[in-house]
Backbone as CSV, one residue per row, in Angstrom:
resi,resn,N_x,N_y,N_z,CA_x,CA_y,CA_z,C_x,C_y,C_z
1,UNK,5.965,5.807,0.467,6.853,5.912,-0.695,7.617,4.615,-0.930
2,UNK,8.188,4.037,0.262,9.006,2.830,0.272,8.040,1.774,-0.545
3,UNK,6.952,1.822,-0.321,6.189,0.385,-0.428,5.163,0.578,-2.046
4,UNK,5.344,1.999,-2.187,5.233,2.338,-3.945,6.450,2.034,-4.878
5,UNK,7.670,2.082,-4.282,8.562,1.708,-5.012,8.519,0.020,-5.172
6,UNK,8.528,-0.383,-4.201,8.282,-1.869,-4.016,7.576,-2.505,-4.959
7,UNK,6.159,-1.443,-5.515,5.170,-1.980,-6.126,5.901,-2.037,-7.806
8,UNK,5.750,-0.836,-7.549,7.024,-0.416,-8.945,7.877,-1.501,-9.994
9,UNK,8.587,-2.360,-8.578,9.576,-2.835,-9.515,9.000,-4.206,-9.603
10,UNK,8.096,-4.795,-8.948,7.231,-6.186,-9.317,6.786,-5.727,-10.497
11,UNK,5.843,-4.392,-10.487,5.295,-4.529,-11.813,6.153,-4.293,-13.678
12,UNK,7.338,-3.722,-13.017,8.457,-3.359,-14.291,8.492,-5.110,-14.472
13,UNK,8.866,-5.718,-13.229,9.178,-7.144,-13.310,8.330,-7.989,-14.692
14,UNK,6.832,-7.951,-13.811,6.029,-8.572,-14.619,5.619,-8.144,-15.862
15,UNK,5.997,-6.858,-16.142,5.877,-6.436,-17.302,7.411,-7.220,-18.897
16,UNK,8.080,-7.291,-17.535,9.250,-8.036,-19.034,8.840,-9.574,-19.290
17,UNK,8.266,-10.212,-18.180,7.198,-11.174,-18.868,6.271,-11.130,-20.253
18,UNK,5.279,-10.392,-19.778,4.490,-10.006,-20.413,4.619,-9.927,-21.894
19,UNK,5.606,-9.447,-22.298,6.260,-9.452,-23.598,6.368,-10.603,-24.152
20,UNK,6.691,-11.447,-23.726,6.847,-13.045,-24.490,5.420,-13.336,-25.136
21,UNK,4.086,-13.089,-24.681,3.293,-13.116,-25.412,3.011,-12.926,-26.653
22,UNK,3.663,-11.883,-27.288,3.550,-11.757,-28.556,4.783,-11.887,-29.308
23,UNK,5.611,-12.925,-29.320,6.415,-13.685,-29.819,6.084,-14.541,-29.891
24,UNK,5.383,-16.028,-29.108,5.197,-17.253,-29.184,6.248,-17.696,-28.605
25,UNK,7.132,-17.115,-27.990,8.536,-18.128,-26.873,7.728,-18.281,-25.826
26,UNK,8.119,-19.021,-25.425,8.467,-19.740,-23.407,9.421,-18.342,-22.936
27,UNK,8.727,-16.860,-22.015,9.864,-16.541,-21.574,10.013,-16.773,-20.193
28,UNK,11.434,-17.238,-20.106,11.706,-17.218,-18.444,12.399,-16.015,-17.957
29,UNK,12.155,-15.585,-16.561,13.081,-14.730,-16.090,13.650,-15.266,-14.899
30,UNK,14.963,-14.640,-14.606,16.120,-15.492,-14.189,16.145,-14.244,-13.238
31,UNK,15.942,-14.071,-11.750,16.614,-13.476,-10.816,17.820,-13.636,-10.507
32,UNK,18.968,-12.810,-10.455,20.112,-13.506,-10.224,20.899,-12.270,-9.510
33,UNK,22.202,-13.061,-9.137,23.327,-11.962,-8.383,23.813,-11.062,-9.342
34,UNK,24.308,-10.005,-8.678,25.007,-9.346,-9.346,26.336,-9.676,-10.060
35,UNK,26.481,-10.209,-9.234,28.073,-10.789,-9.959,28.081,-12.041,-10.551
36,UNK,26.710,-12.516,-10.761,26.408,-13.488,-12.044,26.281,-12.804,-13.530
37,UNK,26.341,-11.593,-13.360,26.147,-11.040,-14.755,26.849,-11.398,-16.273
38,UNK,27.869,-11.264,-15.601,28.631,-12.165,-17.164,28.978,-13.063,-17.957
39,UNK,28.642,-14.232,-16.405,28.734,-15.235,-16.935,27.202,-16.172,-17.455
40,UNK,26.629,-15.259,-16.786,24.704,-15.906,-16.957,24.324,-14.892,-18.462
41,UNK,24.735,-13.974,-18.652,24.386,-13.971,-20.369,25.356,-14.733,-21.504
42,UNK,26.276,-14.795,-20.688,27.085,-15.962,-22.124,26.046,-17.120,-21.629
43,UNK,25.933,-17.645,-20.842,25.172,-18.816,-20.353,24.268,-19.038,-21.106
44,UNK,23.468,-17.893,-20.802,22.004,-17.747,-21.890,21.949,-17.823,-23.226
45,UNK,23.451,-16.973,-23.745,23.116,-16.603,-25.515,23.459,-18.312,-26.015
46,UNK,24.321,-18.647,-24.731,24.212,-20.523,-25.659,23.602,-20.983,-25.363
47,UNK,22.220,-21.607,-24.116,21.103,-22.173,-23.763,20.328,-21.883,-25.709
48,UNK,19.604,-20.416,-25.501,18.805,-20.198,-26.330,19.657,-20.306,-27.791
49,UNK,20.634,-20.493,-28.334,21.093,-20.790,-29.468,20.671,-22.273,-29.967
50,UNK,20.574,-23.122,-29.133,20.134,-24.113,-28.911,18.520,-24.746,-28.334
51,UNK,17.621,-23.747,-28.091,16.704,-23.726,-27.819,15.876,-22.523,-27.903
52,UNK,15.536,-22.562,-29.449,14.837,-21.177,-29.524,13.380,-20.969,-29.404
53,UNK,12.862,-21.832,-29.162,11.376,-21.782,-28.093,11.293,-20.771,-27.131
54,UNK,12.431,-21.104,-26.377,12.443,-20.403,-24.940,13.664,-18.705,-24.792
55,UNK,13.291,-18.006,-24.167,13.658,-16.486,-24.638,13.762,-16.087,-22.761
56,UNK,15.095,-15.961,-23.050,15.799,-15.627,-21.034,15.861,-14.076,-20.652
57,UNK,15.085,-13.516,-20.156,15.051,-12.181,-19.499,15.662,-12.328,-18.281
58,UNK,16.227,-11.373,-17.859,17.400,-10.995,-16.341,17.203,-9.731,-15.525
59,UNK,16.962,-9.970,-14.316,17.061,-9.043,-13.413,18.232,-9.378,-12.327
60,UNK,19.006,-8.540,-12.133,20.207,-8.461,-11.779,20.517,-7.546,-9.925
61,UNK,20.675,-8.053,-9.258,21.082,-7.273,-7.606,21.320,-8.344,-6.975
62,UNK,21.393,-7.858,-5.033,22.014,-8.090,-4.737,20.937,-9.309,-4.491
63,UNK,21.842,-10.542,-3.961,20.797,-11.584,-3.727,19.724,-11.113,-2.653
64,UNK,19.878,-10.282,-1.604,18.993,-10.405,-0.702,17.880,-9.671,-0.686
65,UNK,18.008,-9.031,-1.857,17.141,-7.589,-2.483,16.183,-8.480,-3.411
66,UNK,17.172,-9.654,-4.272,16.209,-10.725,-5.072,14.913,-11.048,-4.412
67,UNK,15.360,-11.956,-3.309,14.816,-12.400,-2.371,13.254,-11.755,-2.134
68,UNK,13.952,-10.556,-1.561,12.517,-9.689,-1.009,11.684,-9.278,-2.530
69,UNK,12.332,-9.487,-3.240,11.060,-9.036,-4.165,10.445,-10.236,-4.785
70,UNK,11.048,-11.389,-4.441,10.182,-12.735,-4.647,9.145,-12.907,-3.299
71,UNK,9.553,-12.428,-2.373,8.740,-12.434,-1.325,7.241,-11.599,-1.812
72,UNK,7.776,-10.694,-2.500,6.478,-9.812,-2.802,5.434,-9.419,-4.018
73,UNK,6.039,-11.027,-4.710,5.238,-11.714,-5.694,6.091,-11.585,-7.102
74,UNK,7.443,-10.801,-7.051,7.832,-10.766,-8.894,7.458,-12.172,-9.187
75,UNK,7.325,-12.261,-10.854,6.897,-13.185,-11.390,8.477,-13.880,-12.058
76,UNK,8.990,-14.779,-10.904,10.088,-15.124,-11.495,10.027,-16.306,-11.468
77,UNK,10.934,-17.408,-12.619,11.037,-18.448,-13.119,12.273,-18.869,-12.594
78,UNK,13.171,-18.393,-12.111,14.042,-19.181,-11.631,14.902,-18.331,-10.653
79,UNK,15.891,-18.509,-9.667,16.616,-17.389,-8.464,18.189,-18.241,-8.348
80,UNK,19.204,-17.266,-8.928,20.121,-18.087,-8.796,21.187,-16.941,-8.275
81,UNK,21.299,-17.275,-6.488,21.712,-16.529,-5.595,23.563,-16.757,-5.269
82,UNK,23.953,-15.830,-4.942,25.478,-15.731,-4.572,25.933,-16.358,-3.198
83,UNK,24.171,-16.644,-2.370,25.219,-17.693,-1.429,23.875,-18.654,-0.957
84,UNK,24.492,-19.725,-0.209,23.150,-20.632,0.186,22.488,-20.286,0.970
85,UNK,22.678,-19.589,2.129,22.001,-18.979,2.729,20.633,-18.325,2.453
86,UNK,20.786,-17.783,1.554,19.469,-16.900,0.768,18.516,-17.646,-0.097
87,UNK,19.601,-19.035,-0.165,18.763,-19.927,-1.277,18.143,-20.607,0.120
88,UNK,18.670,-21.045,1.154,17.933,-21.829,1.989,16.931,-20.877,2.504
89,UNK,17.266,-19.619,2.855,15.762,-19.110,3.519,14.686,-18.707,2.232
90,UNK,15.038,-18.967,0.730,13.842,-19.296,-0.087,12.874,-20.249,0.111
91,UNK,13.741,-21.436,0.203,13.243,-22.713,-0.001,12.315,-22.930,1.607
92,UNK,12.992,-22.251,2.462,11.966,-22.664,3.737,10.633,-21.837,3.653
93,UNK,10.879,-20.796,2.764,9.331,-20.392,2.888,8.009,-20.675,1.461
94,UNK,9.117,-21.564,0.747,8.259,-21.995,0.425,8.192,-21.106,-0.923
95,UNK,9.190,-20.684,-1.602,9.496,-19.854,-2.633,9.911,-20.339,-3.552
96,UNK,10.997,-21.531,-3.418,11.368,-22.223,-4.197,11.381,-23.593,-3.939
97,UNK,11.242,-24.111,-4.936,11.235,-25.705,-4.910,12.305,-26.285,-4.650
98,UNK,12.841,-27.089,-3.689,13.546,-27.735,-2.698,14.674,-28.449,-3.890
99,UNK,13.411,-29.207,-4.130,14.370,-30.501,-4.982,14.910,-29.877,-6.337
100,UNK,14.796,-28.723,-6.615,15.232,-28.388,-7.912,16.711,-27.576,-7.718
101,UNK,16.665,-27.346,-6.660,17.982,-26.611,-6.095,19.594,-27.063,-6.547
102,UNK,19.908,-26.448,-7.156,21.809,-27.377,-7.421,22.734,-26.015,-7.662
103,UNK,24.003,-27.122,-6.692,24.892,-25.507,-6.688,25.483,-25.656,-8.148
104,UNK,25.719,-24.830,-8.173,26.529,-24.252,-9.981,28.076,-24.004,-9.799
105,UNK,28.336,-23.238,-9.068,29.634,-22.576,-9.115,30.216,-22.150,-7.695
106,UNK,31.423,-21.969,-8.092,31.890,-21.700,-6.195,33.003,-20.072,-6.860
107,UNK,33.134,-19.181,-5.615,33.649,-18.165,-6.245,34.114,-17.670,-4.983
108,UNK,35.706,-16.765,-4.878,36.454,-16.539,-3.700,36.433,-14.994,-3.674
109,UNK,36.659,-14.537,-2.498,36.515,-13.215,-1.617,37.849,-12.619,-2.172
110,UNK,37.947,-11.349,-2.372,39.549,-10.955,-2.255,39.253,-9.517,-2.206
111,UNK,40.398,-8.990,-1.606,40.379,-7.075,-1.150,40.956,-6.420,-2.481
112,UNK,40.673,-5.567,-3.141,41.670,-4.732,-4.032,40.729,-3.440,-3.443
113,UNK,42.336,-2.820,-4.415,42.496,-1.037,-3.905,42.945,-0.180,-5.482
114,UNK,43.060,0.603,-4.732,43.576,1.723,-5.927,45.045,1.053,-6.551
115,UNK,45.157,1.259,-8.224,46.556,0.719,-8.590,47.421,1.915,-8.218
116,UNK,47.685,2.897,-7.730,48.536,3.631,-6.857,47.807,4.102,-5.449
117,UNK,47.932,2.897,-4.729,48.334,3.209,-3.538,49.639,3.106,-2.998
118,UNK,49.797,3.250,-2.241,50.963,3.973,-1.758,51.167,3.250,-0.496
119,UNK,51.059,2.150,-0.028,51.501,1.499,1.120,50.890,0.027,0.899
120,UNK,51.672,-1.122,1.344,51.565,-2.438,1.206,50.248,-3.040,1.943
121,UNK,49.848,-4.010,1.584,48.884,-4.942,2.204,49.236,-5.844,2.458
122,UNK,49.913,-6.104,2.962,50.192,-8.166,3.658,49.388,-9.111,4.072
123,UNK,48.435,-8.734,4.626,47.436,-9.373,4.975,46.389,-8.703,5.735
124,UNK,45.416,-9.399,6.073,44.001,-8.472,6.318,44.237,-7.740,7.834
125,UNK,45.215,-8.016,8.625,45.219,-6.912,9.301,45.814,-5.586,8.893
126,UNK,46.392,-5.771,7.770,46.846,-4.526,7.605,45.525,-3.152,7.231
127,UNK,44.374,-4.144,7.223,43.623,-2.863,7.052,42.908,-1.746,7.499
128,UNK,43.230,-2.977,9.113,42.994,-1.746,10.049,43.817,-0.544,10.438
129,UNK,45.349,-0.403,9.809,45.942,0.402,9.904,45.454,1.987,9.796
130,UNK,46.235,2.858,10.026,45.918,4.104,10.218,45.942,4.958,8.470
131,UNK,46.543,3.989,7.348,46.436,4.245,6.195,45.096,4.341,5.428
132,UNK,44.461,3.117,6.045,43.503,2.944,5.367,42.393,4.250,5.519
133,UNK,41.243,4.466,5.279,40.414,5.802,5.017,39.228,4.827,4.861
134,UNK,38.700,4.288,3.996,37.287,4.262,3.530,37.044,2.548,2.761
135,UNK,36.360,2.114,3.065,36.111,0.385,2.663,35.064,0.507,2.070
136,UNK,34.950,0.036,0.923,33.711,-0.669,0.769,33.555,-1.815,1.075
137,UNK,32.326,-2.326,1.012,31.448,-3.484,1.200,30.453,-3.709,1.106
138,UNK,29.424,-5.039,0.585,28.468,-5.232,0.161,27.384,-5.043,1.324
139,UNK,26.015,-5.088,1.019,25.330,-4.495,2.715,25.544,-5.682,3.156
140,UNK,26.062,-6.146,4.494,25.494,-7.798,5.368,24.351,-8.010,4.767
141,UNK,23.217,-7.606,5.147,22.265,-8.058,5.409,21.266,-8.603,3.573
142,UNK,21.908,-7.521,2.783,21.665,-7.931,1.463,22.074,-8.687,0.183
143,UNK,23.931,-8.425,0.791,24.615,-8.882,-0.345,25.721,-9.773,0.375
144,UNK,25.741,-11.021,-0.045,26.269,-12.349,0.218,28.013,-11.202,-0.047
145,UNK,28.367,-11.004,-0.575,29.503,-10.844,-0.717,30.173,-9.446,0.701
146,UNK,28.914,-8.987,1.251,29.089,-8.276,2.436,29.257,-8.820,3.394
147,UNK,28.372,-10.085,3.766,28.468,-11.071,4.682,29.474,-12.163,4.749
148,UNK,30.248,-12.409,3.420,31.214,-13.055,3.440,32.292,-11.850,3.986
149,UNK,32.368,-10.541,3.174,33.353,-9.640,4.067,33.393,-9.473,5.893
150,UNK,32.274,-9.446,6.299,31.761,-9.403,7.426,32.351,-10.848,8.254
151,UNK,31.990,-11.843,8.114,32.634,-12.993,8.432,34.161,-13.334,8.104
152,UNK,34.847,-12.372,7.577,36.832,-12.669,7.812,36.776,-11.425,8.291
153,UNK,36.396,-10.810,8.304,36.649,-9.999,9.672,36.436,-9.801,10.690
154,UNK,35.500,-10.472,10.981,34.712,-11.116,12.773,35.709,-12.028,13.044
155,UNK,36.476,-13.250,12.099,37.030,-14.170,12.336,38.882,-13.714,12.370
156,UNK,39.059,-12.175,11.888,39.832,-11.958,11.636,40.647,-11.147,13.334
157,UNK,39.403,-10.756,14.164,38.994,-9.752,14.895,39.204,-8.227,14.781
158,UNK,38.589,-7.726,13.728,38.829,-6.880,12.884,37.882,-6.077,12.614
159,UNK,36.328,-6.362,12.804,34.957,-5.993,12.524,35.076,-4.685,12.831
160,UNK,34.899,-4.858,14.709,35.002,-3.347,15.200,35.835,-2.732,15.210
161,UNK,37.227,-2.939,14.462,38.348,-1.547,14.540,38.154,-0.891,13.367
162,UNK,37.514,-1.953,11.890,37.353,-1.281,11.119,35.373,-0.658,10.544
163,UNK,34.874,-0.971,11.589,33.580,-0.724,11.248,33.315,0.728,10.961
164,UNK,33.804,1.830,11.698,33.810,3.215,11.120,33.929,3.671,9.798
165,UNK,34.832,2.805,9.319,35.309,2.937,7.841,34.707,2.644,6.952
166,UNK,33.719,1.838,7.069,32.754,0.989,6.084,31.865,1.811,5.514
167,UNK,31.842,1.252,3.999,30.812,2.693,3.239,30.034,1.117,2.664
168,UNK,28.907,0.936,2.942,27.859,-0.298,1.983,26.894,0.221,0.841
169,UNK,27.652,-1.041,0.100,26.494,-0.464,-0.890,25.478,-1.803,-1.074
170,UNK,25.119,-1.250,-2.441,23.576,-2.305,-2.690,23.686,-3.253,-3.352
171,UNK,25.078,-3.707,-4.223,25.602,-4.674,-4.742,27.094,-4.799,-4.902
172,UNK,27.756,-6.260,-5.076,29.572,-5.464,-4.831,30.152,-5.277,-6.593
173,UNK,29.314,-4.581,-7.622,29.973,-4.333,-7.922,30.123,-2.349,-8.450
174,UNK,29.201,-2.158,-7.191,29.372,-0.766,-6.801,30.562,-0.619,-6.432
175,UNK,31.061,-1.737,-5.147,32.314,-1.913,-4.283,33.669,-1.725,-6.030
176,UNK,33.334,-2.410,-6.725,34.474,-2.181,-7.821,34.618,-0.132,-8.175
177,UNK,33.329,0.186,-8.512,33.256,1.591,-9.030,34.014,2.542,-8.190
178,UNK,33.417,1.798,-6.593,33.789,3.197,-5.344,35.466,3.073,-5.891
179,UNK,35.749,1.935,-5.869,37.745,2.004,-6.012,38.126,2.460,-7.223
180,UNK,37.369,2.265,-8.655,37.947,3.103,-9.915,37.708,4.271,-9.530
181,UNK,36.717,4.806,-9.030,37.010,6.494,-8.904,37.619,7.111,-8.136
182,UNK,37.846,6.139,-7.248,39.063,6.597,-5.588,38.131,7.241,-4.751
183,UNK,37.160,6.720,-5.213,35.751,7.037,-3.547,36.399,6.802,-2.474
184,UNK,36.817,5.221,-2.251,37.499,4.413,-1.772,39.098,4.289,-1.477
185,UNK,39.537,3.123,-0.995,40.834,2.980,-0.462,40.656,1.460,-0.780
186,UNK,39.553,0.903,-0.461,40.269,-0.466,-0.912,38.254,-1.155,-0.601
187,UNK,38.167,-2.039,-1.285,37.034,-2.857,-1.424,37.089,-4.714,-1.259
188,UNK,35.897,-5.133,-0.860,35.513,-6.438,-0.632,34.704,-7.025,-2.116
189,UNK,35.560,-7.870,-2.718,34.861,-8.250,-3.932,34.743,-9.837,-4.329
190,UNK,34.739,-9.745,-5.201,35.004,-11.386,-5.839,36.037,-11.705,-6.955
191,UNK,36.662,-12.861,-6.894,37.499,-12.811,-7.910,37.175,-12.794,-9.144
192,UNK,35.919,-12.543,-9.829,35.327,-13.118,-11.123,35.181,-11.477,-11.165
193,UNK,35.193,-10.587,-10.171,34.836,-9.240,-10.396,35.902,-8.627,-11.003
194,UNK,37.235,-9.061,-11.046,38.112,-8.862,-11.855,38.723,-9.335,-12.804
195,UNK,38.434,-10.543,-13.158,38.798,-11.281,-14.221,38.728,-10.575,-15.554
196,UNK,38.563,-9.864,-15.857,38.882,-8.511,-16.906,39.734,-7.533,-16.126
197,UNK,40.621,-7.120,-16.731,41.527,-5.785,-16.405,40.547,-4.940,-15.758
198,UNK,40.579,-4.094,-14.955,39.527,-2.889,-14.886,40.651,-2.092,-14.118
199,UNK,40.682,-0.725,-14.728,41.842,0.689,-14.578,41.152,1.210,-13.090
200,UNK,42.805,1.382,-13.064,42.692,1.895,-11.659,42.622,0.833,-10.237
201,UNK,41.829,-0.223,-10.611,41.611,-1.368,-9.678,42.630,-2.645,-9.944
202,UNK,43.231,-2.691,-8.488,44.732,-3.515,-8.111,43.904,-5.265,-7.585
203,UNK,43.909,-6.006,-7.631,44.186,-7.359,-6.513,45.222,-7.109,-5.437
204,UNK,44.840,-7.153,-4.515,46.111,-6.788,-3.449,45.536,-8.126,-2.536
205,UNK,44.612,-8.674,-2.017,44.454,-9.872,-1.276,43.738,-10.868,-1.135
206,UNK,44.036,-12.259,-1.483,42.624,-13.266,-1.961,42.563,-13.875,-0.141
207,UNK,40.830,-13.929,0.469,40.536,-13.995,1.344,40.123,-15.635,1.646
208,UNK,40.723,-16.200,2.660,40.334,-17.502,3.174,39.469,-17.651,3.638
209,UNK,38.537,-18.154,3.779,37.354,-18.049,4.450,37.138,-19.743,5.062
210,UNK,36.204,-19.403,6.088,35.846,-20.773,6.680,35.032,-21.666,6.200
211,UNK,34.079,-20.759,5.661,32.758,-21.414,4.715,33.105,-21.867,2.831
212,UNK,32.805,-21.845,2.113,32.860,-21.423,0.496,31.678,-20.989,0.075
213,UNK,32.331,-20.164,-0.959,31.067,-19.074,-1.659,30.643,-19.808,-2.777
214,UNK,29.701,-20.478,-2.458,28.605,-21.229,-3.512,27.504,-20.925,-3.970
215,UNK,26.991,-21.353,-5.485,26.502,-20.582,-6.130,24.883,-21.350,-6.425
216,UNK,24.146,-21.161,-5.655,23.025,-22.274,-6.107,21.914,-21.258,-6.968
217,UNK,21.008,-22.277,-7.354,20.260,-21.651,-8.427,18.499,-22.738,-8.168
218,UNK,17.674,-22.468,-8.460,16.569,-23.276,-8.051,15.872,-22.672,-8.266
219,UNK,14.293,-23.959,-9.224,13.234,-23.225,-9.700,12.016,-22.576,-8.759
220,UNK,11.017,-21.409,-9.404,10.653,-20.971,-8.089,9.301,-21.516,-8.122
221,UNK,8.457,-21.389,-7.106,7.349,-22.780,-6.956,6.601,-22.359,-7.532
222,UNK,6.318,-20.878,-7.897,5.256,-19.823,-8.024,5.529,-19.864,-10.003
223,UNK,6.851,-20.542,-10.375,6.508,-20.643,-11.971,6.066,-20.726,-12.771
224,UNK,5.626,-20.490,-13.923,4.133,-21.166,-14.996,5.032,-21.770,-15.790
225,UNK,6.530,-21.804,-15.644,7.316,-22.661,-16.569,8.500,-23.509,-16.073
226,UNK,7.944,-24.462,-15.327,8.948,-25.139,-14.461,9.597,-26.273,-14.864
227,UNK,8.916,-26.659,-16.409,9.472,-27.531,-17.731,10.764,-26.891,-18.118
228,UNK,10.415,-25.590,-18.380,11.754,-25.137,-19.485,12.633,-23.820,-18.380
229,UNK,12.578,-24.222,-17.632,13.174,-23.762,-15.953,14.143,-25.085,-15.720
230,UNK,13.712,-26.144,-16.083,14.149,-27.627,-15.419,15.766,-27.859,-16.647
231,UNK,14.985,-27.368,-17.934,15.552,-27.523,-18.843,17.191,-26.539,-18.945
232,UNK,16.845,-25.249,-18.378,18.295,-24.568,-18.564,18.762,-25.164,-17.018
233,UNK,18.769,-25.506,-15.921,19.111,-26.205,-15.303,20.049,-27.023,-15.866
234,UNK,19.280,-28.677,-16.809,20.039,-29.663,-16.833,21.017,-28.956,-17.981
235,UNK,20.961,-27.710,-18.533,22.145,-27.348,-19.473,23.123,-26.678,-18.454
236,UNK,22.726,-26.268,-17.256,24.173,-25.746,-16.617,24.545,-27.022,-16.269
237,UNK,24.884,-28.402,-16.839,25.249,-29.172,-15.588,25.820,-29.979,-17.189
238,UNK,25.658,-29.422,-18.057,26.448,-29.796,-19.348,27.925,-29.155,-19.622
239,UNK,28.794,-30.066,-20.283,30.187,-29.804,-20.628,30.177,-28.263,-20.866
240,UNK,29.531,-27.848,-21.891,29.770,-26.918,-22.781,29.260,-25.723,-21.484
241,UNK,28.273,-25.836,-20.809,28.372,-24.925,-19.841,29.226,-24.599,-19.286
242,UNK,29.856,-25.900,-18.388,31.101,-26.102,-17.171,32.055,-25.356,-17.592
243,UNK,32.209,-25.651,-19.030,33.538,-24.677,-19.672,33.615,-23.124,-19.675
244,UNK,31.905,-23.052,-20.003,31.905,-21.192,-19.789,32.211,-20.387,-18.309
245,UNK,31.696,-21.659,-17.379,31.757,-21.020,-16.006,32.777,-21.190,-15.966
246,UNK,33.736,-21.783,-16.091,35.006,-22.054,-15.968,36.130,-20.757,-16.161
247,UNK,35.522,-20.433,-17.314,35.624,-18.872,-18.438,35.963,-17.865,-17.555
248,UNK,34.902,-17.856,-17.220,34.498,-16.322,-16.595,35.268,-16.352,-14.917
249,UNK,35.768,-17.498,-14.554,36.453,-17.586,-13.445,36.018,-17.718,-12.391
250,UNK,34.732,-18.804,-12.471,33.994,-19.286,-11.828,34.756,-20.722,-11.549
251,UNK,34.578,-21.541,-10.230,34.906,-22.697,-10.248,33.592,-23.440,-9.992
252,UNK,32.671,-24.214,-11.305,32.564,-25.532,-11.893,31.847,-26.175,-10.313
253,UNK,30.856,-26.412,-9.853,30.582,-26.856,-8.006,29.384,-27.673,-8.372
254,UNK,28.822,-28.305,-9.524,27.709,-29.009,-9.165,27.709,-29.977,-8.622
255,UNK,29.058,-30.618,-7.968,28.958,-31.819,-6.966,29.129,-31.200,-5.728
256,UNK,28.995,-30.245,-5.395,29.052,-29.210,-3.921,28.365,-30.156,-3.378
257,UNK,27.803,-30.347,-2.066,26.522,-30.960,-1.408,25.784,-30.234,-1.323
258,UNK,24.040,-30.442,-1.101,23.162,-29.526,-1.469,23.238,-28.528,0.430
């Protein structure tokens, strides 16, 4: 069953390809994070306003879920992941093209909870307290924004007092939903995940981390369009881009180091 579903979503994949055929565009499809969503369709509706040859389709999860389904042939044109990590174990196998790789954006960790809760947060130990009930978090192993949760709290020494508590999901901005409906008590997110009001959901703590959450993006080797792949590239690295990422409350990283 697992490995019919698998098949499943390559072929939904290659099927939103497929469609560009009878238009006459260049279409690319853009694997991307989840929490690239808002700012990668404003991205797009101005790329293609400006280039109407080419026509941007999106598939949207967690990066590490991307990943495996590039592993298992989707027909994607470009992978622009929520942390380097996922972009480097692309590029070592040979998934994506090395030299096309550039970070885009950098984006920070922070805890929110219910807007009535009922007891303070000071800082991240407070969450191991006896208040807390139920966490979300992104899976480790799938979603960069789990593994960044996972890492301030290993560093925090915090992992195992609060590991019972942990509810994972499959992208973090499930982690937003579990806290609007009060699934939850408090979630691991991103700051761009709130940059719109959203009811019910508080900011209660922006997370330091040792590393930074960088945003790379790189064409994939397996492309039939690695011209006009190259091309929305050199437009994220234009003014008028920088400004949108900027927008959406992204911080602007194409001089990151690779």
């Amino acid at each position: 069953m697992l490995n019919f579903k698998k098949s499943i979503t390559v072929i939904a994949l290659s099927f939103l390809i497929c469609r560009s055929g009878f238009t006459g565009e260049t279409e690319l499809l853009i694997s991307a994070a989840s929490s690239t969503t808002d700012v990668l369709k404003a991205l797009i509706a101005q790329f293609e306003e400006y280039n109407p040859d080419v026509r941007i389709t999106t598939n949207f999860a967690g990066s590490g879920t991307l990943l495996r389904q590039i592993e298992r042939g989707a027909p994607v044109d470009l992978f622009f992941s929520a942390d380097q990590l996922t972009m480097a174990q692309a590029v070592q196998q040979g998934l994506v093209q090395q030299e096309s790789v550039y970070n885009v954006a950098e984006n920070q960790l922070i805890v929110v909870g219910r807007t009535d809760l009922s007891y303070p947060l000071a800082d991240l130990e407070a969450i191991a307290g006896s208040n807390v009930r139920l966490i979300a978090v992104g899976n480790p192993d799938s979603v960069p924004a789990g593994r960044y949760a996972r890492l301030a709290l290993e560093e925090g020494g915090l992992w195992s007092r609060v590991s019972s508590n942990l509810i994972f999901t499959q992208n973090v901005r499930q982690c937003i939903d579990y806290v609007a409906r009060g699934e939850v008590d408090l979630a691991f997110v991103y700051a761009t995940d709130i940059r719109a009001p959203r009811e019910h959901v508080n900011h209660l703590l922006t997370i330091n981390l040792s590393e930074p959450i960088v945003y790379p993006i790189g064409i994939l080797s397996s492309s039939k369009h690695p011209e006009e792949s190259s091309r929305f590239i050199t437009f994220l690295r234009a003014e008028k881009a920088q400004e949108i990422i900027e927008t959406y409350g992204f911080r602007n990283f194409f001089d990151l180091p690779r």
